[in-house]
C-alpha positions in Angstrom: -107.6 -32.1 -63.0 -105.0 -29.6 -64.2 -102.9 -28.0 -61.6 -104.7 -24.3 -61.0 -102.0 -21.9 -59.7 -102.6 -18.1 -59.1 -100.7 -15.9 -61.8 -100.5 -13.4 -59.2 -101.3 -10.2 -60.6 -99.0 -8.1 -58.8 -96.1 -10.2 -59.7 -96.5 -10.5 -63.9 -95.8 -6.6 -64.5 -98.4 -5.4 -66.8 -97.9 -3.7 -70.1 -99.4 -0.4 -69.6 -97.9 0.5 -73.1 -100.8 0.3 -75.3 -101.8 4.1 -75.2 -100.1 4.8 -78.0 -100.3 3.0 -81.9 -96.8 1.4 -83.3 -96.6 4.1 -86.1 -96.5 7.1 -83.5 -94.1 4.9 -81.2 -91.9 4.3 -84.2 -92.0 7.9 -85.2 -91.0 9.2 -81.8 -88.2 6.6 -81.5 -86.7 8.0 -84.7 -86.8 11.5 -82.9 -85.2 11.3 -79.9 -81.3 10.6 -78.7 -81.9 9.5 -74.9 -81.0 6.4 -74.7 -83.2 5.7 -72.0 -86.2 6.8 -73.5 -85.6 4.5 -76.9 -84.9 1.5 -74.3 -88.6 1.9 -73.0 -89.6 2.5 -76.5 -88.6 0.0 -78.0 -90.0 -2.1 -75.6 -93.1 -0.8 -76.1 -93.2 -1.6 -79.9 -91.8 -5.3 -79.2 -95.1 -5.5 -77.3 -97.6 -3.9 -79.5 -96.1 -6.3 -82.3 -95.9 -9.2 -80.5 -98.7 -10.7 -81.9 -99.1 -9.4 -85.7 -95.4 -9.4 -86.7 -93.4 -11.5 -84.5 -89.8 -10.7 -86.0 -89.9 -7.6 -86.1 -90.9 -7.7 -82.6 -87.9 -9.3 -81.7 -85.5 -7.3 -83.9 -87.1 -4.2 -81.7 -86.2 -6.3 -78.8 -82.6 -6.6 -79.8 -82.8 -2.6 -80.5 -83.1 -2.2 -76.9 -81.0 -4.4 -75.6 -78.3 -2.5 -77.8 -79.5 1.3 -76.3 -79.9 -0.5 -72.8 -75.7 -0.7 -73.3 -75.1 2.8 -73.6 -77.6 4.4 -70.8 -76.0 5.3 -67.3 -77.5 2.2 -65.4 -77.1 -0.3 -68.1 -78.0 -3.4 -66.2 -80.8 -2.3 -65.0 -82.3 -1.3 -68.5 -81.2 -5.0 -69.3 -82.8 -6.2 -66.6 -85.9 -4.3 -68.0 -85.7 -5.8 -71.6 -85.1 -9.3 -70.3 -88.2 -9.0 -68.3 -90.0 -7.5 -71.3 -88.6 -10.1 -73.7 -89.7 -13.1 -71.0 -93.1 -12.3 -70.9 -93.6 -11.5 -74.7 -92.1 -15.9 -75.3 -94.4 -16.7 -71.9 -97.5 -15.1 -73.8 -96.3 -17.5 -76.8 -96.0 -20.7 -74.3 -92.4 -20.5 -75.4 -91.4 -21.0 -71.7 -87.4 -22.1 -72.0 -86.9 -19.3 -73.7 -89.2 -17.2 -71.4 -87.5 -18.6 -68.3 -83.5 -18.1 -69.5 -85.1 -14.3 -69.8 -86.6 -14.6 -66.3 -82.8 -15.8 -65.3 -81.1 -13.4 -66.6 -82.9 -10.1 -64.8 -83.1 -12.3 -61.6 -79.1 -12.0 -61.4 -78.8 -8.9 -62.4 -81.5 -7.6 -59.5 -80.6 -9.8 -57.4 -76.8 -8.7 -57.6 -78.5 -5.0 -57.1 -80.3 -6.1 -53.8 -83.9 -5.3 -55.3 -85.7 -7.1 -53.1 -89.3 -6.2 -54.4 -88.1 -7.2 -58.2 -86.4 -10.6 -57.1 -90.0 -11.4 -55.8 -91.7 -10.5 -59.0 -89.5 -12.1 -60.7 -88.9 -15.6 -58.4 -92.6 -15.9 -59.0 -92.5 -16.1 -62.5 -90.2 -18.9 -62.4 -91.6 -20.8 -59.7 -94.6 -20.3 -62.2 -92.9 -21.4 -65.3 -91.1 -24.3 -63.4 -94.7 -25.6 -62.2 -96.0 -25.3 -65.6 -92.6 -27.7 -66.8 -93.3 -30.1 -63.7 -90.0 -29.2 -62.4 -92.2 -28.9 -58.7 -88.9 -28.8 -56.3 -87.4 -25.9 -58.7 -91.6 -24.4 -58.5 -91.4 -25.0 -54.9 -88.0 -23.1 -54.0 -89.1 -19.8 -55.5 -92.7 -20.1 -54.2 -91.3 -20.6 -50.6 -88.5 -17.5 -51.1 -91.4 -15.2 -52.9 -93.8 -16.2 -49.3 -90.9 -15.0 -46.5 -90.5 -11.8 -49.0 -94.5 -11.3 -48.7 -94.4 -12.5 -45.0 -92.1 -9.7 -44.1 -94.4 -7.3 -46.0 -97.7 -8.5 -44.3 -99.4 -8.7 -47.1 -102.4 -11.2 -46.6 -104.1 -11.3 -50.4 -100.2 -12.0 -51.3 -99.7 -14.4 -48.9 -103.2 -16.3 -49.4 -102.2 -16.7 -52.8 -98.5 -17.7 -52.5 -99.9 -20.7 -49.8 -102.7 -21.9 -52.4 -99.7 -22.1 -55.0 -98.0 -23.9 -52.6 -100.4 -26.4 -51.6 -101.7 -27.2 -55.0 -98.0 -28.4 -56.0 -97.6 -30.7 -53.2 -101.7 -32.1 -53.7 -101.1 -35.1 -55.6 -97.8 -36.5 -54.3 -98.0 -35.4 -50.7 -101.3 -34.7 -49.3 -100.2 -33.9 -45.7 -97.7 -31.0 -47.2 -100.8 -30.1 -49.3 -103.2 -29.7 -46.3 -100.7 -27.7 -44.1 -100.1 -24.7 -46.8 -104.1 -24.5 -47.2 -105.0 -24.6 -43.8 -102.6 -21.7 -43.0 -104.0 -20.4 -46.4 -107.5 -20.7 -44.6 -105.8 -19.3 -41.3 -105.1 -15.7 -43.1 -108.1 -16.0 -45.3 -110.5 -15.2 -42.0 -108.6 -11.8 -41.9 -109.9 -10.8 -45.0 -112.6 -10.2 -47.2 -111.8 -11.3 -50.2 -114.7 -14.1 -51.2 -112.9 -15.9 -54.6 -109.8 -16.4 -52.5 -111.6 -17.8 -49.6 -113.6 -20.2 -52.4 -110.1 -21.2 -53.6 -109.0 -22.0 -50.4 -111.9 -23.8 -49.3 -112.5 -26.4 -52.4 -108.5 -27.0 -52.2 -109.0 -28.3 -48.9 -112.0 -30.2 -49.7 -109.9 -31.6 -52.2 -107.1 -32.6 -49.8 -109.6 -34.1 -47.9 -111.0 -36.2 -50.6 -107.5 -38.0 -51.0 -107.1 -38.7 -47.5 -110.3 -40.4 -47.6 -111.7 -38.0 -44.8 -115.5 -37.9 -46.2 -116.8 -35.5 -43.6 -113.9 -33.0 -43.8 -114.4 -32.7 -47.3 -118.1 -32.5 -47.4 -117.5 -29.8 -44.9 -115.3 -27.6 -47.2 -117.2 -28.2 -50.3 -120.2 -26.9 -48.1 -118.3 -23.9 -47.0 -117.0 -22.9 -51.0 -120.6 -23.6 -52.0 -121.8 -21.1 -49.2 -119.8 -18.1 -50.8 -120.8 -18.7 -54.3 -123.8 -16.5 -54.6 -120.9 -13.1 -53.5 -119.9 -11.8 -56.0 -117.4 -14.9 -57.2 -116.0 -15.1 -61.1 -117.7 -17.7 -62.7 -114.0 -19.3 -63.7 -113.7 -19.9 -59.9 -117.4 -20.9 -59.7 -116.6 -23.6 -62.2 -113.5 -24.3 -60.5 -115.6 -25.9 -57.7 -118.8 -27.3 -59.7 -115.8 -29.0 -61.5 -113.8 -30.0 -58.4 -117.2 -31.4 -56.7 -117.6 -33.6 -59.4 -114.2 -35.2 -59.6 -114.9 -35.6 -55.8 -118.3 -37.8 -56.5 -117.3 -39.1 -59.5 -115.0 -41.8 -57.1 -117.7 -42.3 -55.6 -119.6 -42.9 -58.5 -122.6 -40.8 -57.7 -122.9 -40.1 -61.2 -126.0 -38.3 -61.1 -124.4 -35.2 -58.7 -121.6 -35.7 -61.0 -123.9 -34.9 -64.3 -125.6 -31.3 -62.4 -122.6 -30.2 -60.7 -119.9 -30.8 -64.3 -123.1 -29.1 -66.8 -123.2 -26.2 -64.1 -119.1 -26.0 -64.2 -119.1 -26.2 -68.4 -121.8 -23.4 -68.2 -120.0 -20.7 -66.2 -117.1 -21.8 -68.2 -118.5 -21.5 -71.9 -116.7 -18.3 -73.1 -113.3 -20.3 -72.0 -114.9 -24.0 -72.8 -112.0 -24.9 -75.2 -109.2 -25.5 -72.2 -108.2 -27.6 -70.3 -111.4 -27.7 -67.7 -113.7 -27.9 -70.8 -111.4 -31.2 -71.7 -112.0 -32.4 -68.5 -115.7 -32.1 -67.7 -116.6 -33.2 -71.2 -114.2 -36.0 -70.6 -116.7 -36.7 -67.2 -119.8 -36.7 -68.8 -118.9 -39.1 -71.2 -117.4 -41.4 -68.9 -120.5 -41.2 -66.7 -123.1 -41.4 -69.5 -121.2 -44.8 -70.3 -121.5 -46.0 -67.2 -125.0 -45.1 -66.5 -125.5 -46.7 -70.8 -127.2 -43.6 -71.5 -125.5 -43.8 -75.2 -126.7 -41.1 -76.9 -125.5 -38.4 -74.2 -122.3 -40.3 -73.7 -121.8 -40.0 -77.7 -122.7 -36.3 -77.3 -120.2 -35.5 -74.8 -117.3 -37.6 -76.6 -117.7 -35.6 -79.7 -117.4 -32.7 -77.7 -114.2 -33.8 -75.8 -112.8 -34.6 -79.0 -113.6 -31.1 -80.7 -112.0 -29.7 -77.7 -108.9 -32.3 -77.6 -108.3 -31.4 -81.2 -108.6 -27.4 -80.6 -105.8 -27.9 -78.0 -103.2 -29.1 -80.5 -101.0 -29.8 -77.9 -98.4 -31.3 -80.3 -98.4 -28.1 -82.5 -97.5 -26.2 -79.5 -94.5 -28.4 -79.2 -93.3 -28.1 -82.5 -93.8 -24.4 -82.6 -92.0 -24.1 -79.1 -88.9 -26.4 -81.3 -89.3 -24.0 -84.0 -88.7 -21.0 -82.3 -86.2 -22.3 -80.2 -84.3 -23.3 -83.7 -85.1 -19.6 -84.6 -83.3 -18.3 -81.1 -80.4 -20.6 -82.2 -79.5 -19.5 -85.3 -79.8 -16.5 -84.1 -77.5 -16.6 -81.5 -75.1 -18.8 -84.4 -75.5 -15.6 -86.7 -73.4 -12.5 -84.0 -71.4 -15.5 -83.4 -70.7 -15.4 -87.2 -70.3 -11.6 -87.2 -68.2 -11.7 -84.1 -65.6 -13.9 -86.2 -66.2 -12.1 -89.5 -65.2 -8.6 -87.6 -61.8 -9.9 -85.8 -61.1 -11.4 -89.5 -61.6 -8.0 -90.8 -59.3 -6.7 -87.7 -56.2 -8.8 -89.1 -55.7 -6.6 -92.6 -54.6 -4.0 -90.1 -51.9 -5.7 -88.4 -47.9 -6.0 -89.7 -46.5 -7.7 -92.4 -45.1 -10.0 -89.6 -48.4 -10.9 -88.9 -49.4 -11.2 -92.0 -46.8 -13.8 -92.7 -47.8 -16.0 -89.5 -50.9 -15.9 -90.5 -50.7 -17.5 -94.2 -48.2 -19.5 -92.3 -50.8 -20.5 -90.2 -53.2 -21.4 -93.4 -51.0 -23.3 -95.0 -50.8 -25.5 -92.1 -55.0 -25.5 -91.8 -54.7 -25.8 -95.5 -52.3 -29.1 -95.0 -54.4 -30.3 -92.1 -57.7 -29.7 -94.1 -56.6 -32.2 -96.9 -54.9 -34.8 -94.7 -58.6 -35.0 -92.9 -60.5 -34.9 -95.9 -58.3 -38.6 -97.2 -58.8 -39.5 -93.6 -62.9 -39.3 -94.4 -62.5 -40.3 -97.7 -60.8 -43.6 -96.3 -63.4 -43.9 -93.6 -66.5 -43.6 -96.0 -65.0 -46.5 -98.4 -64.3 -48.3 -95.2 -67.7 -47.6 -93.9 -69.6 -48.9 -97.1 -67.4 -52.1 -97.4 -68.9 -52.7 -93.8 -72.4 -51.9 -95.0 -71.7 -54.1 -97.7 -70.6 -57.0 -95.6 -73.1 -56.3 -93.1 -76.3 -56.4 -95.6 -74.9 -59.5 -97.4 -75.0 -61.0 -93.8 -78.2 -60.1 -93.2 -79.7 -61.5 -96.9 -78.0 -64.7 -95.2 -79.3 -64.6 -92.4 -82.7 -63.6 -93.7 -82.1 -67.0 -95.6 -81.7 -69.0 -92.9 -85.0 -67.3 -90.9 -87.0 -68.3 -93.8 -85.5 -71.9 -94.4 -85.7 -73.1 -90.2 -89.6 -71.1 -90.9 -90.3 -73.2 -93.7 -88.7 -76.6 -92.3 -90.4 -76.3 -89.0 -93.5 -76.0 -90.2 -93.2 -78.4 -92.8 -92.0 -80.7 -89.8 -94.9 -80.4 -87.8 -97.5 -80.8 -90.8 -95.9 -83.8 -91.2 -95.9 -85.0 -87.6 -99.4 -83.4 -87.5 -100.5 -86.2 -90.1 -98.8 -89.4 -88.8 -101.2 -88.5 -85.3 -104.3 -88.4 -87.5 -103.6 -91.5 -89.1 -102.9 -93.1 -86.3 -106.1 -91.3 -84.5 -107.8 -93.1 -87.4 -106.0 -96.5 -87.3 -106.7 -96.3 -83.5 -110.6 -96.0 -84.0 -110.5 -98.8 -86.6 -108.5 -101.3 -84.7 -110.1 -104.4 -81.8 -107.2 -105.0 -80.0 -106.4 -103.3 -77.2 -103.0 -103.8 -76.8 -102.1 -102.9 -80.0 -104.3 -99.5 -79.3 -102.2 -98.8 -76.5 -99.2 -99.6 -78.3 -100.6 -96.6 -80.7 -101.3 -94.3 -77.4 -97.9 -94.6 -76.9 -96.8 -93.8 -80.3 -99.1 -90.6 -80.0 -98.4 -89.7 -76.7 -94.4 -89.3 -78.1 -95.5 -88.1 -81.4 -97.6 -85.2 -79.4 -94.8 -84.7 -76.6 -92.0 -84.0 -79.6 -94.6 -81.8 -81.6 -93.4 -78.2 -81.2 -96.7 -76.1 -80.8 -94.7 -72.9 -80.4 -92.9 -72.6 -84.0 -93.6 -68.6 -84.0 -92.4 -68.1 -80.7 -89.0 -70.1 -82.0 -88.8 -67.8 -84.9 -89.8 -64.3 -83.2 -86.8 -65.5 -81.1 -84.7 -66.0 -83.8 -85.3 -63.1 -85.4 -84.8 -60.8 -83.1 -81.7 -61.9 -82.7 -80.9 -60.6 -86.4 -83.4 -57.6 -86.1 -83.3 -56.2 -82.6 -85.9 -54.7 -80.7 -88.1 -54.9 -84.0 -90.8 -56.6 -82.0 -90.2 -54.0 -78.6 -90.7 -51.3 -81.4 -93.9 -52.6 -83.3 -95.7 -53.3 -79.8 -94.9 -50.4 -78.7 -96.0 -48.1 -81.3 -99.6 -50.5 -81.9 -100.3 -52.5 -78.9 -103.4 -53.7 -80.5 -101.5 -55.6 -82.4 -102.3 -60.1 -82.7 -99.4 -63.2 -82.5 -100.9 -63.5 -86.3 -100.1 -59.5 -87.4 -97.0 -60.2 -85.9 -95.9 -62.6 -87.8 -97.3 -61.3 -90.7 -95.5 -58.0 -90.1 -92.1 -60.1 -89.5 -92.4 -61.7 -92.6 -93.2 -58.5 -94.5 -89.8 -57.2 -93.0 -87.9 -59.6 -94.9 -89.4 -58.5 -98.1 -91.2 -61.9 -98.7 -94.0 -61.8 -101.6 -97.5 -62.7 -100.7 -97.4 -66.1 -102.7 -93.9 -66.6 -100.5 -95.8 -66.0 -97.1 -98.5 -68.2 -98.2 -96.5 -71.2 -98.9 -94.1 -70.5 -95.7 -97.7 -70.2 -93.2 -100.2 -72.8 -95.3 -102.9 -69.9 -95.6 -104.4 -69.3 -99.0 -103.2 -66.4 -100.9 -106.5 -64.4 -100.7 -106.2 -64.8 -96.8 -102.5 -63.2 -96.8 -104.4 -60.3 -99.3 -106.7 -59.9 -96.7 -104.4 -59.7 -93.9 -102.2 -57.5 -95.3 -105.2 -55.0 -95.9 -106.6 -55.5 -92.3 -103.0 -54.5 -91.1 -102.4 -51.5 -93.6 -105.4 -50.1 -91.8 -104.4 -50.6 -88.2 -101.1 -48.8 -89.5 -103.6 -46.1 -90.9 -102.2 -46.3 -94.5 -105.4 -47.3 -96.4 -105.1 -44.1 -98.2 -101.1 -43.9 -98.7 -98.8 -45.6 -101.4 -96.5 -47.1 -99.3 -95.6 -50.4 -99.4 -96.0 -52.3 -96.2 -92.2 -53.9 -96.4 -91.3 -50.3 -97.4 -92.8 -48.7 -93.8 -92.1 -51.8 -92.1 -88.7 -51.8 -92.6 -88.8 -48.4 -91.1 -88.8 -49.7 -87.4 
């Protein structure tokens, strides 16, 4: 199951900015002089276009930054865009960029002793960290973001910050788990706040579970299951239908499993395509196999997949790379201007200057060509080595092929002489002189090397290295015959070539090479197999 913290409300800020369209905001911005009042307005506009044009959102975003300079308290009003630009890339999942945001107003308020903003602020990152698995970076700011709401007294807070806790530690260390909930639980009997207590109650079920304490956990299941019918969000009603079925899944009680995971993906349906939807769909299927009730199990795998494809988690990654490429070249571009403007800044300076300076080109100038012969002598060095290298290769390649060819040819042979004898065996009375054969056979078997692949995989992976590693590791499902085959292919050897080197028919290499174009999945592309092979 995923790891369910609390984005605690009071922490993420939220934009109350929304009164007002972009049009007017822009229109008032281009009114007014205060530099304070175009920091919070442009702000506002990064916000409201945050999801229809993103660049101009963040070209808005470095407006304010700008203004935030030239106010009286300027690091506070930096501290204020940060915070604003941080949650605009955490609404995107953009979360390194988000948390070098984060960083940034945590120094400056933390260098201004604001107590109540470090908090915020600490919980975001311990939030972000979480999220990035970084759980002893997650943990740090969750324990400095409880003292701050210990010394407050604030009990939803604290309830909250505990659960956080506890959920981090569940799967590695169950005792650290169980101590934050049950002090959760401790506070949660001071106040009446029913989804918390439900929280509370199905996390320490949960911790239960994996200590193997049956009655504990039946206990706090019980107890969540008691409060359901009070006014609870259906999200946190699923959360425990979901978390009760995980529970009697291990114990393979698959028909409370099947009530309890429908009930969880029905309070969940507006929000089915996430994570928990993943998860209980991923259940049913699994328990529908088990129970080899097919036709549900094939129902419930089509809708895991639907939702495992919505997710797209690997689009997410390379959007996150894309923008992160964006924030680079941005960041490449000032440092561009930054040189540009002290370039400008030497036309003003003396003749004597002037004079150092084409001094000083000449010299790049002189340096500039020595290095470019210097590359030019290491690329014609460089291709001579490719040169020799690939014409030792071809040789080696050779070689591969010809020890190949020879052992096999070597154990055909060796292969016959035993059937004849076999045969001569049969045929001949005396016993001696069958025994005589035995021995013959016996030696004849004993020198017969039954492992000729294994010899030549050896051998070449000593030319090709790793190629094998690499081809297992990228299709596991992979035979000792595709293998082969695939080694072969690598060393750009024709079908008729492979046929006479392995003693299979050429329609059986035809038919093994289109068996393996499809476990590469290129039925439908025009590669060549040696061609993506040679790839690895």
């Amino acid at each position: 199951m995923m790891v369910r913290l609390f984005f605690l409300f009071f922490l993420f800020q939220s934009f109350t900015i929304h009164s007002q369209s972009t049009k007017e905001l822009i229109d008032n911005l281009n009114s007014i002089t205060d530099h304070e009042q175009k920091v919070e307005l442009c702000r506002k506009i990064a916000v409201n276009l945050q999801n229809s044009d993103w660049e101009r959102a963040i070209k808005y975003i470095e407006l304010a930054e700008a203004e935030a300079k030239n106010t009286k308290e300027p690091e506070l009003a930096l501290a204020q865009v940060y915070i604003t630009a941080g949650k605009m890339y955490n609404s995107k999942e953009v979360f390194d960029i988000a948390l070098q945001y984060y960083l940034k107003a945590h120094a400056i308020y933390k260098n201004a002793n604001n107590s109540a903003e470090v908090a915020k602020l600490e919980n975001n990152l311990a939030i972000i960290y979480a999220l990035g698995n970084n759980k002893e970076k997650a943990l740090q700011y969750f324990l400095n973001v409880y003292r701050y709401q210990k010394s407050k007294n604030d009990s939803v807070k604290l309830v909250k910050i505990l659960n956080n806790i506890g959920t981090l530690y569940l799967n590695q260390k169950s005792d650290s788990s169980l101590y934050y909930f049950q002090k959760a639980d401790l506070i949660n009997k001071t106040i009446n706040d029913n989804a918390l207590k439900v929280y509370v109650f199905t996390n320490l079920a949960r911790t239960y579970a994996l200590k193997k304490d049956k009655i504990k956990a039946d206990f706090y299941f019980n107890e969540a299951f008691s409060l359901l019918d009070k006014d609870v969000d259906n999200l946190v009603q699923a959360f425990v239908y979901e978390s009760f079925s995980e529970y009697n899944l291990n114990d393979k009680k698959y028909d409370i499993v099947i009530v309890n995971a429908k009930k969880a993906l029905e309070l969940c349906k507006e929000s089915v395509y996430g994570l928990s939807g993943l998860n209980l769909n991923k259940m049913l299927y699994k328990v529908y196999i088990n129970k080899e009730d097919y036709k549900n199990a094939v129902y419930y795998f089509q809708k895991y997949n639907a939702i495992n494809d919505s997710i797209n988690v690997e689009d997410k990654a390379v959007n996150i790379e894309r923008i992160k490429l964006e924030q680079d070249y941005k960041v490449r571009t000032e440092i561009k201007t930054l040189i540009e403007q002290k370039q400008q800044f030497k036309y003003y300076v003396t003749g004597l200057i002037l004079v150092v300076g084409i001094l000083v080109l000449i010299i790049l100038l002189i340096k500039y060509r020595n290095r470019n012969i210097k590359n030019q002598l290491e690329k014609e060095l460089l291709n001579s080595n490719m040169q020799a290298l690939n014409q030792s290769l071809e040789a080696k390649k050779k070689v591969l092929i010809g020890k190949a060819m020879a052992e096999i040819h070597r154990t055909d042979n060796i292969n016959e002489i035993l059937n004849d004898l076999k045969k001569i065996k049969l045929k001949t009375v005396n016993k001696e002189m069958q025994q005589a054969i035995d021995i013959v056979l016996k030696r004849l078997e004993k020198n017969l090397n039954t492992d000729i692949w294994k010899e030549f995989e050896v051998s070449f992976e000593q030319v090709h290295q790793s190629f094998f590693d690499k081809l297992t590791f990228d299709y596991p499902s992979l035979t000792p015959k595709d293998r082969r085959l695939c080694a072969l292919l690598y060393l750009d050897l024709t079908t008729k070539e492979i046929s006479q080197i392995t003693g299979q028919s050429f329609k059986a290499i035809e038919n093994a090479r289109t068996r393996l174009r499809k476990k590469f999945d290129l039925t439908n592309e025009k590669v060549n197999l040696s061609t993506y092979l040679n790839t690895f």
